[in-house]
C-alpha positions in Angstrom: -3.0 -57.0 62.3 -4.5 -58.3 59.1 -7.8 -60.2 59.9 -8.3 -59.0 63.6 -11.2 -58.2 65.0 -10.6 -54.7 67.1 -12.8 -53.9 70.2 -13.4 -50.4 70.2 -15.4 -48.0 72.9 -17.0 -45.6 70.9 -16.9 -42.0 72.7 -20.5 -40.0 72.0 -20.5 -37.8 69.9 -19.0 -39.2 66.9 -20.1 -41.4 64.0 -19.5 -45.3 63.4 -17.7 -44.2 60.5 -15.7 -41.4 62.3 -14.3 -44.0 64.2 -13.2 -46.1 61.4 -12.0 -42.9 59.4 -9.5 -42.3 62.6 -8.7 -45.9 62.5 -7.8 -46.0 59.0 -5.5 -42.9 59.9 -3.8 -44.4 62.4 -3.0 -47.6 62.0 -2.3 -46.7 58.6 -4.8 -49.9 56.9 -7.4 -48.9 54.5 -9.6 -52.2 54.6 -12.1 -51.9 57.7 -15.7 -52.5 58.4 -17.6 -52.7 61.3 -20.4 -55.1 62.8 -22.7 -52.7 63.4 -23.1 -49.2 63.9 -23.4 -47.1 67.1 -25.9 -43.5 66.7 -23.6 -40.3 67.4 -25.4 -39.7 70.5 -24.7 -43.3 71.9 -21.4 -44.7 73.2 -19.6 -48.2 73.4 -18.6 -51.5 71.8 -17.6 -51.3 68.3 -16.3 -54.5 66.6 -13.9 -53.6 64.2 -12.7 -56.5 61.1 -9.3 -55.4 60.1 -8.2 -56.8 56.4 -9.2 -60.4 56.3 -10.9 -59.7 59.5 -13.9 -58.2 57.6 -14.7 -61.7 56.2 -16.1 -62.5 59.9 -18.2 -59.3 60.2 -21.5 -60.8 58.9 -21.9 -63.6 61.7 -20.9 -61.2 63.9 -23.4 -58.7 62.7 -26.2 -61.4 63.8 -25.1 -61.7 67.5 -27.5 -60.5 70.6 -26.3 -57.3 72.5 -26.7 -55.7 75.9 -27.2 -51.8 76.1 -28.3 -49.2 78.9 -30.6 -46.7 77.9 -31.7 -43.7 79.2 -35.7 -43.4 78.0 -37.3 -39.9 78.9 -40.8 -39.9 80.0 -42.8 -36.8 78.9 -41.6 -36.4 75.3 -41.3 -37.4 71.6 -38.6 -36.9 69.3 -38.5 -36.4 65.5 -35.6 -38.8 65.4 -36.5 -40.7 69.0 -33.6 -39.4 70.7 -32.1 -36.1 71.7 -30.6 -34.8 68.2 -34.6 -34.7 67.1 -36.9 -31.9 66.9 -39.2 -31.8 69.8 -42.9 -32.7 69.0 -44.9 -33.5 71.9 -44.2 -33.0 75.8 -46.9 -33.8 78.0 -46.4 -33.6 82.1 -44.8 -36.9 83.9 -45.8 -37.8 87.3 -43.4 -39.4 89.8 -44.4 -43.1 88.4 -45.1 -46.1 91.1 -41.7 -47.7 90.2 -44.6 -51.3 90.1 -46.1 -49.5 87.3 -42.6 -48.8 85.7 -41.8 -52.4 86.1 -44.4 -53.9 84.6 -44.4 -52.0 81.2 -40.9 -52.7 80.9 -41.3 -56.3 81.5 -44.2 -56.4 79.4 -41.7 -55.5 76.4 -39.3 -59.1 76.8 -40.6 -61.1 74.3 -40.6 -60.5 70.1 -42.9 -57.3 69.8 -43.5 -56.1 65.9 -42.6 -52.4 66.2 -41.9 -49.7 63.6 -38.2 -49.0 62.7 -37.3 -45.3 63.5 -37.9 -42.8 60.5 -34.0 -41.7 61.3 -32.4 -45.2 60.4 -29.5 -46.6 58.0 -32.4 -49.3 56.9 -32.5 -48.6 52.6 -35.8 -48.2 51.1 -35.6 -48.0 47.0 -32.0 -48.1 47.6 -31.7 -44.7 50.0 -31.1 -44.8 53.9 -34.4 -44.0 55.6 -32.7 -41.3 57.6 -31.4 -39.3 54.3 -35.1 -39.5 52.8 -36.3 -38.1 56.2 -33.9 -35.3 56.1 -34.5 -34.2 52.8 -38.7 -33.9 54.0 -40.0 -36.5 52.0 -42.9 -38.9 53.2 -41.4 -41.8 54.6 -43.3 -45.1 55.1 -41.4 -46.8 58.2 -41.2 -50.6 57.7 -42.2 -52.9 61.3 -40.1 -55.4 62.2 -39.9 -58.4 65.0 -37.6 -57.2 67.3 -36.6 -59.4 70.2 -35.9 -58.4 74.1 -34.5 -61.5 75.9 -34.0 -59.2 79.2 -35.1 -55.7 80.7 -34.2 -54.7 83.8 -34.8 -51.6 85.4 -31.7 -50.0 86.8 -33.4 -46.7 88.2 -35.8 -43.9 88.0 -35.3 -39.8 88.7 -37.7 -37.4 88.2 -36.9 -34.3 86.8 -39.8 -31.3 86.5 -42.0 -32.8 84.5 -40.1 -35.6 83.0 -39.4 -39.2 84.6 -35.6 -40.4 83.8 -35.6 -44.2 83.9 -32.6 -46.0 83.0 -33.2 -49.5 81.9 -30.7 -52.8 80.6 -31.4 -54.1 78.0 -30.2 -57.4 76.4 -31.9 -57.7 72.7 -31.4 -59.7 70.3 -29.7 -58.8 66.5 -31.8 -55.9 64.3 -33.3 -54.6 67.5 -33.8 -50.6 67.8 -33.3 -49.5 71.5 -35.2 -46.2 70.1 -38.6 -48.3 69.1 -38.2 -49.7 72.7 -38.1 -46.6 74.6 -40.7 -45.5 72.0 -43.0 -48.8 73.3 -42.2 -48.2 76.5 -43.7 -44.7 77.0 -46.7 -45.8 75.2 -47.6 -48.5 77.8 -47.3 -45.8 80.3 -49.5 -43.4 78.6 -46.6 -40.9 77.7 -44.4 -40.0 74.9 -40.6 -41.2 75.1 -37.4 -40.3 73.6 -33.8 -42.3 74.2 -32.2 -39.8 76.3 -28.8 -42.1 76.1 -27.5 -45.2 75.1 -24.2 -46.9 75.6 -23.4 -50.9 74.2 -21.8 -53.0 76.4 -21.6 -55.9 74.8 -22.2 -58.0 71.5 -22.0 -61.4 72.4 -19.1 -62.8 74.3 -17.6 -59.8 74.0 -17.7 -57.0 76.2 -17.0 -53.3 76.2 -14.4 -53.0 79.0 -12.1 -55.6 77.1 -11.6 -53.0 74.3 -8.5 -53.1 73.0 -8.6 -49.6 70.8 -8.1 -45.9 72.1 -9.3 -43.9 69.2 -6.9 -41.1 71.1 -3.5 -42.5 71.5 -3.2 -45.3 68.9 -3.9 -49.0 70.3 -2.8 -51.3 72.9 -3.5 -54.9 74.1 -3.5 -56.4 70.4 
């Protein structure tokens, strides 16, 4: 298995690092990293360099992806998803589906938005997201982030919420959370990710995963 590249679907729920802890366990190899991570509330393609297989995980790091997000009209996050603190809610109409349209469309392009404050981006050497837990100030860098595609897969409302579930197909360094984040703010509202799941980096694509993190592997 040295210098393989496992394909893993990420359950929700647990941490990138979880899944290379039960990894490790099982197949019983200590050298593994991962081409980027996956937030415990989000699900789906992992891509896993085993041994010499790590060697490959920078290029791979640098590939586009595809995700569908769940983005929650009506409120804002502390962390921009649901494990955050709830700071603002205001009431949600039942949108024109047009009107949702066009502020998602308006986001394909490179837009410069802020990173979220709960991030593994380093500043003075410390993950944003431990500097935010601990209280302290922090100053959230902007970044081009690029949406190749956005296409809107459907829309409930809910009280005084509007669920709208979106594909998205970004390219490398791209936060879904500042896009759902964008999004509501063209609409007028706040917005939190309500769920994300990857399914796919590149050519490679989450129902080819060859790992069950429950019952050992298969297909390698």
């Amino acid at each position: 298995m040295d210098g393989e590249i496992l394909l893993v679907d990420k359950p929700k729920g647990i941490t990138s690092f979880d899944v290379i802890r039960r990894l490790r366990r099982k197949l019983g190899i200590r050298k593994m990293g991962h081409a980027g991570t996956l937030d415990p509330l989000a699900s789906g393609l992992m891509l896993i360099g085993v041994g010499k297989g790590t060697k490959r995980l920078a290029s791979l790091l640098k590939l586009p992806k595809t995700y569908e997000a769940e983005i929650i009209l009506g409120e804002r996050r502390s962390t921009g998803d649901l494990e955050g603190e709830v700071l603002e809610t205001v009431p949600v109409p039942d949108l024109a589906e047009a009107a949702v349209q066009e502020a998602l469309s308006s986001l394909v392009g490179t837009q410069e938005l802020p990173v979220p404050k709960y991030s593994a981006i380093k500043q003075d050497g410390v993950p944003l997201y431990k500097k935010a837990r601990r209280g302290e100030d922090v100053a959230t860098p902007v970044r081009a982030m690029e949406v190749r595609e956005a296409e809107l897969l459907g829309m409930q409302h809910e009280r005084d919420r509007l669920r709208v579930t979106v594909r998205f197909a970004v390219g490398s360094g791209t936060y879904i959370r500042s896009l759902a984040e964008a999004f509501g703010q063209k609409l007028g509202y706040p917005a939190t990710l309500g769920g994300l799941r990857r399914t796919s980096v590149g050519d490679y694509h989450v129902e080819d995963a060859n790992i069950d993190l429950d019952t050992k592997c298969a297909n390698i």
